[in-house]
C-alpha positions as CSV (number, residue, x, y, z in Angstrom):
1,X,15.7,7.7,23.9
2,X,13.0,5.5,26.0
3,X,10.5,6.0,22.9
4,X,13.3,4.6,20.5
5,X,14.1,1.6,22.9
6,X,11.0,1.1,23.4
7,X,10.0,1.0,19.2
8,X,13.3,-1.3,18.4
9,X,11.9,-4.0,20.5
10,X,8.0,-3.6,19.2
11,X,7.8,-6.4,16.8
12,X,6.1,-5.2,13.6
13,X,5.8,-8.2,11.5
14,X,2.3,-10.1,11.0
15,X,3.3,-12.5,8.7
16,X,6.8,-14.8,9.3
17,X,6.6,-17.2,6.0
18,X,7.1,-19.7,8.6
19,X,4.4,-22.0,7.2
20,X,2.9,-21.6,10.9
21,X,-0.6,-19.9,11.3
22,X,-0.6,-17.3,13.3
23,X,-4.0,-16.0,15.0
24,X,-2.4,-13.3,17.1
25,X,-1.2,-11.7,13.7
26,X,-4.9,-12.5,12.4
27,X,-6.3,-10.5,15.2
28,X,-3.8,-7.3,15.0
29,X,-4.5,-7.3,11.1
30,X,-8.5,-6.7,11.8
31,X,-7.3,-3.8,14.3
32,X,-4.5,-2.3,12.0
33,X,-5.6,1.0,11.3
34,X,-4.8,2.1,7.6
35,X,-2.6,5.0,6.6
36,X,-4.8,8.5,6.4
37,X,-4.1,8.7,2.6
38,X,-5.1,5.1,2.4
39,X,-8.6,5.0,4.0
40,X,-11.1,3.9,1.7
41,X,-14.9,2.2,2.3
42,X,-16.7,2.9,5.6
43,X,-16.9,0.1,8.2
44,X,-20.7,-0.1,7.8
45,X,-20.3,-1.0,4.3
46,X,-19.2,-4.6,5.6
47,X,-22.7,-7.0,6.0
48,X,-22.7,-8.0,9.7
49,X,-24.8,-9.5,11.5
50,X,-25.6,-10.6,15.2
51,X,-24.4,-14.3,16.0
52,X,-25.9,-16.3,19.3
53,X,-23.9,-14.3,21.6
54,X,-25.0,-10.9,20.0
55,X,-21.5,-10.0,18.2
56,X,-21.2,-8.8,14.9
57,X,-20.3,-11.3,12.8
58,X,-19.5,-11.2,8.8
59,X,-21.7,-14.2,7.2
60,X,-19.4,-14.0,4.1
61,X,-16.3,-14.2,5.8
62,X,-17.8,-17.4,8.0
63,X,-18.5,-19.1,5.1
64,X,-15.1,-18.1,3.5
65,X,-13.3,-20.1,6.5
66,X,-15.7,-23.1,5.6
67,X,-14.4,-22.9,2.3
68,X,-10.9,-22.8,2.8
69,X,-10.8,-26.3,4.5
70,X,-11.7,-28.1,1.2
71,X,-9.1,-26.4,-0.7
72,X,-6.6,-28.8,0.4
73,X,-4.0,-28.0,-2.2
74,X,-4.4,-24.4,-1.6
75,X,-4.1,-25.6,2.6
76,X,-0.7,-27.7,1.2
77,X,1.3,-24.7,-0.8
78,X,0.7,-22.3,2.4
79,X,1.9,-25.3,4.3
80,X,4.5,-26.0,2.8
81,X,6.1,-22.8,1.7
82,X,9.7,-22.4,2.7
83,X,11.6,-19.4,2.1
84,X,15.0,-19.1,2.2
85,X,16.9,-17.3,5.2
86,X,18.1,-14.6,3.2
87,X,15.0,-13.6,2.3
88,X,14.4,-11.2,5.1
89,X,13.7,-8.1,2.5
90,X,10.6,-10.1,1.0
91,X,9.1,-10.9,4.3
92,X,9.6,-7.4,5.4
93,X,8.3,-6.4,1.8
94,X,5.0,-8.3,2.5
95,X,4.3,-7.0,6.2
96,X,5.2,-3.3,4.4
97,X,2.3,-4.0,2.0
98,X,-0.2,-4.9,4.9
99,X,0.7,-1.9,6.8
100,X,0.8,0.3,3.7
101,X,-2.7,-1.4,2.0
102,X,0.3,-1.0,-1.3
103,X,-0.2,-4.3,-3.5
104,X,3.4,-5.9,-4.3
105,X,4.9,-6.7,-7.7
106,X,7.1,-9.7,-7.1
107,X,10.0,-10.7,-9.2
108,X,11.9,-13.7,-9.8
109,X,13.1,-17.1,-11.7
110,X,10.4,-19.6,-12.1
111,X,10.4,-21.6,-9.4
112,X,11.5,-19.3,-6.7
113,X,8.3,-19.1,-4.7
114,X,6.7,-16.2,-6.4
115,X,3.8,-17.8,-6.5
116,X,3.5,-19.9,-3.0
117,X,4.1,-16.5,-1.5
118,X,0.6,-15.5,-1.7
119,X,-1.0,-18.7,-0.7
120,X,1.6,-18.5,2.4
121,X,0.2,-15.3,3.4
122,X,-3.3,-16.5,3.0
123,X,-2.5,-19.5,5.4
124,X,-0.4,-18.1,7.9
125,X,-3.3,-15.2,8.4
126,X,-6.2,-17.3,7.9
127,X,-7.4,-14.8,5.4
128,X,-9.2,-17.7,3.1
129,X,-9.3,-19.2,-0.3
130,X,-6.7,-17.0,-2.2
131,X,-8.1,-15.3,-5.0
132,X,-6.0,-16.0,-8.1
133,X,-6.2,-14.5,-11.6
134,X,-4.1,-15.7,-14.2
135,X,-2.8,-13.4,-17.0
136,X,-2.5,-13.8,-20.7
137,X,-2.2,-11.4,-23.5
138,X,-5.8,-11.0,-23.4
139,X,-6.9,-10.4,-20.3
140,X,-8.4,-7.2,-19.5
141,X,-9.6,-5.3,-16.4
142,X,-13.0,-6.2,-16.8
143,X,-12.5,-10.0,-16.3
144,X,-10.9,-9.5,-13.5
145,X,-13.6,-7.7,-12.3
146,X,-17.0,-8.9,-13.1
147,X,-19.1,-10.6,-16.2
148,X,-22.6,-10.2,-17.2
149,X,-24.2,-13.2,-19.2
150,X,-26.2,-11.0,-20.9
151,X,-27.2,-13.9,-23.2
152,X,-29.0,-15.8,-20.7
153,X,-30.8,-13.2,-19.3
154,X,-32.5,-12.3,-22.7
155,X,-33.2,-16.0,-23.3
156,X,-34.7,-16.4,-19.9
157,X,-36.6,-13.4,-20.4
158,X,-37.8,-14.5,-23.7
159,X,-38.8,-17.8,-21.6
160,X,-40.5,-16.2,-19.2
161,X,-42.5,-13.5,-21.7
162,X,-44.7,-16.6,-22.9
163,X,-45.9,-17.5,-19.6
164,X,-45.9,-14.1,-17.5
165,X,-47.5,-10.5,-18.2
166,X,-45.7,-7.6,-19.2
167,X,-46.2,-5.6,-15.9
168,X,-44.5,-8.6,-14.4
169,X,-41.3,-9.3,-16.5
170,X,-39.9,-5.8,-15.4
171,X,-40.4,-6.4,-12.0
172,X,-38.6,-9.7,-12.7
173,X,-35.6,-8.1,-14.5
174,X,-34.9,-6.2,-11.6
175,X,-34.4,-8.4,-9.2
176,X,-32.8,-10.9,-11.3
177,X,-30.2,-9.1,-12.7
178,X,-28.1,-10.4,-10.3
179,X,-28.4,-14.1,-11.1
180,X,-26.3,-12.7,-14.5
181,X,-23.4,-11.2,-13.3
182,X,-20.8,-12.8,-11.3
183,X,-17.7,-11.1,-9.9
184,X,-13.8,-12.4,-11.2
185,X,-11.3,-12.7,-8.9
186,X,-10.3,-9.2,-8.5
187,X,-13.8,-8.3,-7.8
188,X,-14.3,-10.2,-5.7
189,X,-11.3,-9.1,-3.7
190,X,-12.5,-5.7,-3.1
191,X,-16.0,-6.5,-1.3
192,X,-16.2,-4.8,1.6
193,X,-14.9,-7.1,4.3
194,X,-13.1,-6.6,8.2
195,X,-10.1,-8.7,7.0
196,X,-8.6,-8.5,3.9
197,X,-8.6,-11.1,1.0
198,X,-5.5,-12.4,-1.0
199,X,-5.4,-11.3,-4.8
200,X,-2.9,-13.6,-6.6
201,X,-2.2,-11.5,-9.9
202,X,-0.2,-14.3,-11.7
203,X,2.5,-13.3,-14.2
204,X,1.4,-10.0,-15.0
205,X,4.2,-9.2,-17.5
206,X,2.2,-11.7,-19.9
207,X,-0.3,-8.8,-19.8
208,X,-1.5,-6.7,-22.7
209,X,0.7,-3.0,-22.2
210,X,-2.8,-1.3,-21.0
211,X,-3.7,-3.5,-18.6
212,X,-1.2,-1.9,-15.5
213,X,-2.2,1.5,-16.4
214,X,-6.1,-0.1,-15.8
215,X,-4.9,-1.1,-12.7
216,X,-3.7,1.7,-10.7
217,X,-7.1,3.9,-10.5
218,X,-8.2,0.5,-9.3
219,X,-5.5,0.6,-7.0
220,X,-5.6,4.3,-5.6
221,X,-9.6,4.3,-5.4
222,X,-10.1,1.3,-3.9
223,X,-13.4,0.8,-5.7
224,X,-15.5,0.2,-9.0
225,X,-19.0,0.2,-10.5
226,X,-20.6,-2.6,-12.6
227,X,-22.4,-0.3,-14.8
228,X,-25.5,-3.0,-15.0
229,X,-26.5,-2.8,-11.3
230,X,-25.9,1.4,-11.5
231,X,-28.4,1.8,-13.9
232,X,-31.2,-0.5,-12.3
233,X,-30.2,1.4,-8.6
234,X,-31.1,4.7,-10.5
235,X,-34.4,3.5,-12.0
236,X,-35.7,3.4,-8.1
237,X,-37.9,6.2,-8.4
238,X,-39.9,5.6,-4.9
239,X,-37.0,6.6,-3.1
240,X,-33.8,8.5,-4.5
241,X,-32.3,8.1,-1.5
242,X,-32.6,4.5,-0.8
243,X,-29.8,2.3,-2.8
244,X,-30.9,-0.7,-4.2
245,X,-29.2,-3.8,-3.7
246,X,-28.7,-7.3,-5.8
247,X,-27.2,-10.3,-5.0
248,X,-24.7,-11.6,-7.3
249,X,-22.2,-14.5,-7.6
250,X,-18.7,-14.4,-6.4
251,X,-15.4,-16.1,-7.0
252,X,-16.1,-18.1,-4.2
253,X,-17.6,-21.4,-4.8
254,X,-21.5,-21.3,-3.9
255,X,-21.3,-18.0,-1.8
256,X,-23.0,-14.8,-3.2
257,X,-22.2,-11.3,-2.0
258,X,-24.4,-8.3,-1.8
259,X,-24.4,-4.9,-3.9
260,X,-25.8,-1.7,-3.1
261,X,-26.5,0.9,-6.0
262,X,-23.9,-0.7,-8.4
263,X,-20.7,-0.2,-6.8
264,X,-18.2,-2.2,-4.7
265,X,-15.8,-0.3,-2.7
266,X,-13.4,-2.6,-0.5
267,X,-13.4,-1.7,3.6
268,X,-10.1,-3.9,4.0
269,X,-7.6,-3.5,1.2
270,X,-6.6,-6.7,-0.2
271,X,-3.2,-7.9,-0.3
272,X,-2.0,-8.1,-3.5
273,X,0.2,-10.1,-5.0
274,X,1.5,-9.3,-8.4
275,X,3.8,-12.3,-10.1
276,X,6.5,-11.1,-12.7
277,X,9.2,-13.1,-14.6
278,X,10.9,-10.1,-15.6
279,X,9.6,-10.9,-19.7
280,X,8.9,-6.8,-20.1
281,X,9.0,-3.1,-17.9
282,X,6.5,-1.8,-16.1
283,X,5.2,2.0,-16.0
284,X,7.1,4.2,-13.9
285,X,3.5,5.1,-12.3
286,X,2.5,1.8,-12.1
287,X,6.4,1.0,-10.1
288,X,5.7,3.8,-7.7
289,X,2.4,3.0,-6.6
290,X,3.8,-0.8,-5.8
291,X,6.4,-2.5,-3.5
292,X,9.2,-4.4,-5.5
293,X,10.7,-7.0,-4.5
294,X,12.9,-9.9,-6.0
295,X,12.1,-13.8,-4.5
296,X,16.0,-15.5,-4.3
297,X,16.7,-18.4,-5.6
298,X,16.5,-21.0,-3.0
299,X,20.3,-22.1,-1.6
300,X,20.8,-25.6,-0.9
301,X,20.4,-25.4,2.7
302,X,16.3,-24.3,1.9
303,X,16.1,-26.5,-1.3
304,X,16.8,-29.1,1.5
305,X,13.9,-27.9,3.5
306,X,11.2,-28.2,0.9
307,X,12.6,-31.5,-0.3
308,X,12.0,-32.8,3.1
309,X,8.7,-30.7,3.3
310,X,7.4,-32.8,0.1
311,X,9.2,-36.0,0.8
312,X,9.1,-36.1,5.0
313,X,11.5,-35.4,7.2
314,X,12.9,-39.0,7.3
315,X,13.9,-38.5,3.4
316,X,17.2,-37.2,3.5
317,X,18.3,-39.8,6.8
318,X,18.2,-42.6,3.7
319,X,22.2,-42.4,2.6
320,X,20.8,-43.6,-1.0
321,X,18.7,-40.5,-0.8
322,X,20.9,-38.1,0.9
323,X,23.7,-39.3,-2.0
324,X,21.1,-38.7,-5.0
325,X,19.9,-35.2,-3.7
326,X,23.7,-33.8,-3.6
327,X,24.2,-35.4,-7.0
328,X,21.3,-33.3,-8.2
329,X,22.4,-30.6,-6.4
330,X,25.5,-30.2,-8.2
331,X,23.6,-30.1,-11.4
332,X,21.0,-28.0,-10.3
333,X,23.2,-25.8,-8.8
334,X,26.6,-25.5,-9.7
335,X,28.9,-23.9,-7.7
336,X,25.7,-23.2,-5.9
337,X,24.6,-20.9,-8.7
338,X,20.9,-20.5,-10.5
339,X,21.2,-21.4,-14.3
340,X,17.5,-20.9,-14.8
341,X,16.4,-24.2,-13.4
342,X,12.9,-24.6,-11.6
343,X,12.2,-26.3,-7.9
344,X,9.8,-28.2,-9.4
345,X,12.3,-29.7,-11.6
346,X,14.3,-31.2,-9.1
347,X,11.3,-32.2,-6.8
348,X,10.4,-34.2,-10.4
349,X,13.8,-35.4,-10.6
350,X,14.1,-36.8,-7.1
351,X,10.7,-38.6,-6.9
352,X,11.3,-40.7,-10.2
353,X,15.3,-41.6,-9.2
354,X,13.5,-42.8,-6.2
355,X,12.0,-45.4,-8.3
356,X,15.7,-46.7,-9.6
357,X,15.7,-46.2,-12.6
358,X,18.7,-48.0,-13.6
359,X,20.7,-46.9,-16.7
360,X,18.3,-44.5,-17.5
361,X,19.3,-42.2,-14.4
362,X,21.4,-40.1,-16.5
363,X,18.7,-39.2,-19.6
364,X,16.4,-38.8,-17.1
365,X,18.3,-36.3,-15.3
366,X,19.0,-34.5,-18.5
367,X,15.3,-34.4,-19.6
368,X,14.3,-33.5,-16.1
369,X,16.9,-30.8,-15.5
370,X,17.4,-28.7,-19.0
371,X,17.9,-25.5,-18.3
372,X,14.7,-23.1,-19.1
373,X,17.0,-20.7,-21.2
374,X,17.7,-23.0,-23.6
375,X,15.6,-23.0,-26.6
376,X,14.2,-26.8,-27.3
């Protein structure tokens, strides 16, 4: 019984979707110890190094934080993300997918938040730039993870054959190879760090029908191999046991990220944060290895919060204001029901009204606020 009182009052949650950062969260996520069936690179895979003060520090990760201050939009959408009180299942859904290293396949209208979600995680846990890939009916698993400009490498080669001897340019392709191939966004998410990244997997019902399947060994293995690097790694004949390494390019703006033998396996499981506007199914397989979740459709008392969020707090004091938000409101929301109306909509239609637009209120308001169901 003591155990049982004692685990009810134990708060579990690391992330709030408070808009709040939370370092005491940070610092339990880099000591959360992943589920047995869940365990995937070694902890000296990560590349640390001794700082002044002789701890380990990750260099990458250092330069991640640097990063993540000049990525002021990114700074603004964690800021400002505002979920709505009712939303307790998708907060518990995220802190599920921490403990769990499960990636999450969020549903929703446009407009509910799907999106902001992950950059609110990102913030709140001061995990870093998130890393967002965008989906079309083209995109495939391999630019999500890595591309190879083999082009330029056989032009710079053919450069360099007319000024250097043959003996040398091998030498030269191997450790250059690396200057050709830069990792995508989900590659990039699965280096081998302490913390984990964010992966923002935007609308991934856009997707071609193979590309979920592609996903989950990703998913369950925790790992892949850029076939390039593999083959260079085997060619080291002075030592079979020693793994070569090259430096390649990341996601992240200016910072590279080192490779041994060929094959990036992630230490930290990313959080994963998979967008869906509901346009097709899913695999059963590819349902059970995620956590589902629907984002609500904000109610007016949290539509209030972000219009004060974007607008400041003083907004809604102004009675002209207050009056032209619960005039929208009623439109957006009638009877305080969705009709497939985006936030952004009314956050458009309140900032031009602010700039009295006379007679033209009304067409505005109807251009502004067409429902996204309706076919133009």
């Amino acid at each position: 019984m003591e155990n049982s009182d004692q685990h009810s009052n134990t708060n579990w949650r690391l992330f709030f979707g408070n808009g709040k950062k939370n370092e005491a969260a940070t610092q339990r996520l880099s000591e959360l110890k992943p589920p047995p069936w869940r365990k995937f690179g070694d902890h000296s895979d990560v590349p640390l190094k001794k700082n002044g003060t002789g701890q380990d520090i990750d260099p990458r990760w250092e330069d991640l934080q640097s990063l993540v201050k000049t990525k002021k939009r990114d700074i603004s959408k964690g800021e400002n993300f505002c979920i709505a009180s009712e939303a307790d299942s998708v907060i518990n859904a995220v802190n599920a997918a921490i403990y769990l290293r499960r990636p999450l396949l969020i549903t929703g209208n446009p407009g509910s938040g799907k999106t902001s979600l992950a950059y609110a995680i990102a913030y709140e846990l001061g995990l870093g730039p998130v890393l967002s890939w965008a989906i079309n009916a083209r995109s495939t698993l391999q630019d999500g993870l890595y591309r190879y400009d083999a082009i330029a490498r056989l032009q710079d080669t053919n450069f360099e054959k007319k000024n250097t001897q043959e003996g040398e340019i091998k030498q030269t392709e191997e450790q250059d190879i690396g200057e050709y191939i830069k990792l995508g966004s989900v590659g990039t998410a699965f280096l081998p760090s302490l913390l984990p990244r964010v992966l923002l997997i935007d609308e991934i019902d856009k997707s071609d029908i193979n590309l979920p399947n592609d996903l989950l060994n990703l998913f369950e293995e925790g790992e892949f191999e850029i076939p390039e690097l593999v083959r260079r790694s085997q060619d080291n004949k002075q030592d079979a046991n020693t793994k070569k390494s090259f430096t390649v390019y990341t996601e992240d703006k200016d910072i590279k990220a080192t490779i041994s033998g060929g094959r990036v396996c992630c230490h930290a499981f990313p959080i994963i944060v998979m967008t869906s506007n509901g346009e097709r199914d899913f695999p059963p397989a590819f349902k059970r290895r995620c956590l589902r979740v629907r984002m609500p459709d904000p109610n007016e008392d949290a539509l209030q919060k972000i219009v004060k969020t974007h607008f400041g707090n003083d907004f809604l004091n102004d009675a002209k204001n207050q009056a032209k938000f619960d005039n929208l409101i009623k439109i957006f929301q009638p009877n305080n029901k969705s009709i497939e109306r985006a936030t952004d909509q009314l956050l458009n239609a309140i900032y031009l009204l602010t700039y009295e637009v006379g007679t033209d209120e009304e067409l505005i308001i109807d251009v502004l606020l067409r429902r996204l169901n309706i076919a133009d």
